[in-house]
N, C-alpha and C positions, 0 to 999 in steps of 0.2 A: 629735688635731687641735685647732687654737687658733682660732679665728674672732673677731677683733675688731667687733666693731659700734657700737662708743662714743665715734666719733669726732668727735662734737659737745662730748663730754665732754675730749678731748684728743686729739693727732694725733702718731702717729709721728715724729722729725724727719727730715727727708729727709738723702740721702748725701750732697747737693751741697752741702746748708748744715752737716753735723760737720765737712767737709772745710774749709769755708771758717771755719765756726769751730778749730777746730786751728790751720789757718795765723795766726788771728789770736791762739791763745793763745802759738803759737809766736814771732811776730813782733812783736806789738802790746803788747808791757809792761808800756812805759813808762805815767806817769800821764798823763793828757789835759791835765792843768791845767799841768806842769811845759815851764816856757819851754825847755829843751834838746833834742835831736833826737829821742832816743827820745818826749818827752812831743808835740811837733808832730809827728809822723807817728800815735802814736795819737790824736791830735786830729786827724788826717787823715782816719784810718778812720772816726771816730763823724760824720764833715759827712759823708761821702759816703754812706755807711746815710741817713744824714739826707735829702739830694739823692734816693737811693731810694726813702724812702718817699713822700716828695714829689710826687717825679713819677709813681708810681700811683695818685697820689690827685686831680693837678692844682693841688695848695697848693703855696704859697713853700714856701720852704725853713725859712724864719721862721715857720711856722704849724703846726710839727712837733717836737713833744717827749718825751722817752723817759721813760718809768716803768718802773714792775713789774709793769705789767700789767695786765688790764682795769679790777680792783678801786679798784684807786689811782687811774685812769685816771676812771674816772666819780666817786668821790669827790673829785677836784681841780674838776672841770666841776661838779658842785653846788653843793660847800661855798663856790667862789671866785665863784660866778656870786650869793650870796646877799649872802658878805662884799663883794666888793668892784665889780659891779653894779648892787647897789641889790632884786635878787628879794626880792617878800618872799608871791610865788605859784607854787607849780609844780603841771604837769597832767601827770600820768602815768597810766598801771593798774595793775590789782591781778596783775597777769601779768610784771610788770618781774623780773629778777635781784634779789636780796637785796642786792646790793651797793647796788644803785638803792634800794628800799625800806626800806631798813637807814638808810642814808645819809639819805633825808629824812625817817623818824624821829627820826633822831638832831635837825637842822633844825628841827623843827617842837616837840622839846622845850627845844630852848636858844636858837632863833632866833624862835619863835613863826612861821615860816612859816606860808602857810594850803594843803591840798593839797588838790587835787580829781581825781577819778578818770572819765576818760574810759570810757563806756561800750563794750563789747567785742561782737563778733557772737560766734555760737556757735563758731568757729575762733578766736577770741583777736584779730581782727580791728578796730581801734579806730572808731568811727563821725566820721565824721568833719563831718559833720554836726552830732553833738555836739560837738565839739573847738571847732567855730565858734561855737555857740554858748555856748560855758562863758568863748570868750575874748572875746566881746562886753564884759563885763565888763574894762572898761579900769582900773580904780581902782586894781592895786596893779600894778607891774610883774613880769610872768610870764614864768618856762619853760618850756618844755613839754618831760620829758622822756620820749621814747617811744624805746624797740628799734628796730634794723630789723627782725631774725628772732630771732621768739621758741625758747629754746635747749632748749625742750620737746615742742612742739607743732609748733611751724614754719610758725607763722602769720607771712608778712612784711607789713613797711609800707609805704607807696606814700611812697618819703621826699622824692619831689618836691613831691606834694601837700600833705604836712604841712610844708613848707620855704613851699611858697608862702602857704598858710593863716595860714602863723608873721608870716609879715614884712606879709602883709595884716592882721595884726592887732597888728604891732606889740610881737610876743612875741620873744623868744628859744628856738632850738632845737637840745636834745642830743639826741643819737642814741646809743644804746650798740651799734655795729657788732662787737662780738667775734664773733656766731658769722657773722658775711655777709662782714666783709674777706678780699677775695684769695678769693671766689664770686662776689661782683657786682660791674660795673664800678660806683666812684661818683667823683664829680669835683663836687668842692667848687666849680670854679669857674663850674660851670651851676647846680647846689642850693647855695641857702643856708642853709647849716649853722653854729652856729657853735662847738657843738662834736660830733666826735665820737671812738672808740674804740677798739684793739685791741690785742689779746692775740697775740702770736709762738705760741705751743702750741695756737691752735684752725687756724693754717694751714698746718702741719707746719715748725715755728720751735719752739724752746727754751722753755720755761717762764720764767717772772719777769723777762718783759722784755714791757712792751709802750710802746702809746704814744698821746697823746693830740692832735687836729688841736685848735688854737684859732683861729679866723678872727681875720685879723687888724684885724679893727674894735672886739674886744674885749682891753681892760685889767685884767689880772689879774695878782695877784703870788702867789708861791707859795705852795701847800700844806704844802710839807716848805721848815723853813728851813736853812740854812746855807752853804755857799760859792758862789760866782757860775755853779756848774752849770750847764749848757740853758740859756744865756743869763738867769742869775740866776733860771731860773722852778723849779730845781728841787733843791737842796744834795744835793751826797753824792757820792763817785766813781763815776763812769760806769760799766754793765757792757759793755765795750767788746766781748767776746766773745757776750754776748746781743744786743746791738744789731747788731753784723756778722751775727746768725745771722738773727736776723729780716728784717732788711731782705735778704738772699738766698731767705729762704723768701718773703716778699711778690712781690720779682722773679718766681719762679719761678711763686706761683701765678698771677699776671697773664699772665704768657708763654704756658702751657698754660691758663689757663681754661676756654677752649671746649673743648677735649680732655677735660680733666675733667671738667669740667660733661656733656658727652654720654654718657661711661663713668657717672656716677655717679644721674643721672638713668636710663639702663637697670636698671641695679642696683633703684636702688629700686622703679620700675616693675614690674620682673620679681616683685621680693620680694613685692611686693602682689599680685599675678596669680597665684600661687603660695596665699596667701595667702586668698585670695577662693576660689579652684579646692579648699582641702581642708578648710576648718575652718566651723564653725558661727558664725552671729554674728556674725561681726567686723566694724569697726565702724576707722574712720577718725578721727583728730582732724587730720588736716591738710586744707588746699583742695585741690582739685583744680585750682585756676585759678593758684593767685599763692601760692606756698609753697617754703621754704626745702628745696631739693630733696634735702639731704643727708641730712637728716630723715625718716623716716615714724615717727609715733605711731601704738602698735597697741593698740586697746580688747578686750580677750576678754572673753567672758559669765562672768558668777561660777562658782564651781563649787571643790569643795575640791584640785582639781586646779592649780588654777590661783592658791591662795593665795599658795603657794612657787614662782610658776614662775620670779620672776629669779634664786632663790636655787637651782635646778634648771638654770636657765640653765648657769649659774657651772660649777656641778659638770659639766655636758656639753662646757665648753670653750670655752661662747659669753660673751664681754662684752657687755652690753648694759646699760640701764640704764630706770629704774622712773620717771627723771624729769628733774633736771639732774644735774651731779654732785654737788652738794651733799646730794642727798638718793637719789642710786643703790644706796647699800646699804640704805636703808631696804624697809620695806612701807606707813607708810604714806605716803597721795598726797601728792604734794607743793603747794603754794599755787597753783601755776599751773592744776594740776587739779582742786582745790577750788574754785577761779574761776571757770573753767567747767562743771565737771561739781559741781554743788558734790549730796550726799547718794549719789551715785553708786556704787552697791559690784561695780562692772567693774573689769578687773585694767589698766595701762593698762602695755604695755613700749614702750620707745625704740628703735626700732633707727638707727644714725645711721653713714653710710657715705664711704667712701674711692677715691677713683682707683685704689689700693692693692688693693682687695676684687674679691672673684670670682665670678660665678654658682656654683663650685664649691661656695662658702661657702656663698651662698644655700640652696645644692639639703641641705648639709648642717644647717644650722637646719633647715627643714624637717623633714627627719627625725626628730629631735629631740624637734622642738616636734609630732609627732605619738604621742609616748610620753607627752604630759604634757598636751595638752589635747587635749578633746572634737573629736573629725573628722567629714567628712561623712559621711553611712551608705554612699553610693556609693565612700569612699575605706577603709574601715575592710576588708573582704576583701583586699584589696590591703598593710594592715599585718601582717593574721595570717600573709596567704603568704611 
């Protein structure tokens, strides 16, 4: 048996969207740019993906542009928000994506950017409190770029809040929504945002295609240069077949959300209940109140049992991961749990779940995970029998 549980890390694509991808590698050709029939119908398909993602979101249609995905996606929202904005401040944490923190390194060594690091509760939680007061500080023009749901932990943001905070003080604000789009309803046109994020492969959509919202109050010119692409914001020929895939999987997860979202919220529930019910220790890195539900972070007490359990995982059939994906084959923790747990020697696994997944699954981790770490003494007869 194969038990996937790494779905924060990446998602199945669904049937409805190869389907619709096929018909458009079958039908859709031509180039988007070329003025003849074949190139205006595939420039047909890439507006109406476009029109799609849009109206999940409640942006223009104008406020919506394709990339390659999250990476790219939050690297244009930094790098264009410094060059051609005016930022010469951004407030993030030490818990952001690499691509986030990667990004304003790079900034802050060839832009002289200044960065400042909002303080985190013990869930990865941003204080917001803080936030207000770091942007009192009006002197240079700032962004604040914070996650919605963190793709470790599953600590989420309150992106109203930090939307209203932003514009009460005068800031600008990114959001890097990869792992929350197509889970939470957002609508740009109540939060103001002005930029945010998403990746097609974290909502069961295609890999290397995602895309980035830009409010249309802000002027920016492209990241990547070359032909009049995405209405000049972005050169290079369209993936016409990524775009029609994403924008079906976006459809689809808005259509079912609340279907999903109740499947996948029991799942995790249960896995935790399970969880609590046989093993020693264990220990929670997500809230119980306000948490990205696809997510649970699970803490186990040290013990040489538990050195190798992702790499025990693996060999049992389970995917799971140690952190994001960036760092899931690793051992050691990854920055997000050095941030918080920082000196910490608990083992911490992912488990991160699917509409797709089953208590079946559940019941079989379980089993598993009672060969390789430490059990209750009330459950430990009940292994030998």
């Amino acid at each position: 048996m194969r038990v996937y549980f790494d779905n924060a890390a990446t998602t199945p694509i669904d049937e409805a969207v190869i389907a619709a991808m096929t018909a458009a590698m079958q039908n859709n050709y031509g180039n988007p740019s070329s003025i003849h029939k074949l190139g205006r119908e595939a420039r047909a398909v890439i507006e109406e993906a476009r029109k799609t993602v849009a109206n999940c979101l409640n942006a223009s249609i104008g406020e919506i542009f394709f990339t390659s995905g999250g990476t790219e996606s939050n690297n244009m929202a930094l790098k264009c928000s410094v060059r051609d904005l005016g930022v010469e401040r951004i407030i993030t944490s030490p818990i952001e994506h690499h691509c986030v923190l990667h990004t304003i390194d790079t900034l802050k060594k060839y832009d002289n950017i200044v960065c400042d690091f909002v303080n985190l509760d013990k869930e990865g939680v941003p204080d917001y409190m803080h936030l207000e007061e770091l942007l009192q500080d009006q002197s240079k023009k700032t962004l604040v770029a914070l996650m919605h749901g963190n793709n470790e932990v599953g600590s989420l943001l309150d992106l109203e809040k930090v939307a209203e905070i932003c514009e009460n003080n005068n800031a600008l604000f990114h959001s890097d929504t990869t792992q929350t789009m197509g889970y939470f309803p957002i609508d740009v046109s109540k939060t103001k945002i002005h930029f945010l994020t998403g990746a097609a492969h974290k909502f069961y959509g295609p890999k290397g295609v995602g895309f980035i919202y830009i409010n249309g109050d802000n002027r920016i010119f492209p990241l990547m240069d070359g032909g009049a692409q995405e209405r000049n914001m972005r050169g290079g020929t369209e993936n016409i077949y990524g775009i029609v895939g994403m924008a079906k999987a976006l459809e689809l997860a808005y259509q079912n959300l609340d279907e999903r979202k109740q499947h996948v919220e029991y799942l995790r529930a249960y896995m935790k209940a399970q969880l609590e019910e046989n093993f020693e220790d264990i220990q929670f890195n997500n809230s119980d109140e306000k948490y990205l539900y696809k997510v649970l972070s699970v803490s186990f007490p040290p013990s040489a049992k538990s050195d190798l359990l992702l790499l025990n995982l693996d060999i049992a059939g389970i995917s799971a991961s140690g952190g994001s994906a960036c760092s899931s084959g690793a051992e050691k923790a990854s920055h997000v749990l050095e941030a918080l747990f920082p000196d910490s020697d608990r083992k911490t696994i992912r488990f991160s779940f699917s509409h797709k997944n089953t208590t079946e699954e559940v019941d079989y981790v379980m089993e598993k995970l009672k060969k390789m770490v430490a059990v209750k003494a009330s459950q430990t007869n009940q292994i030998s029998i």
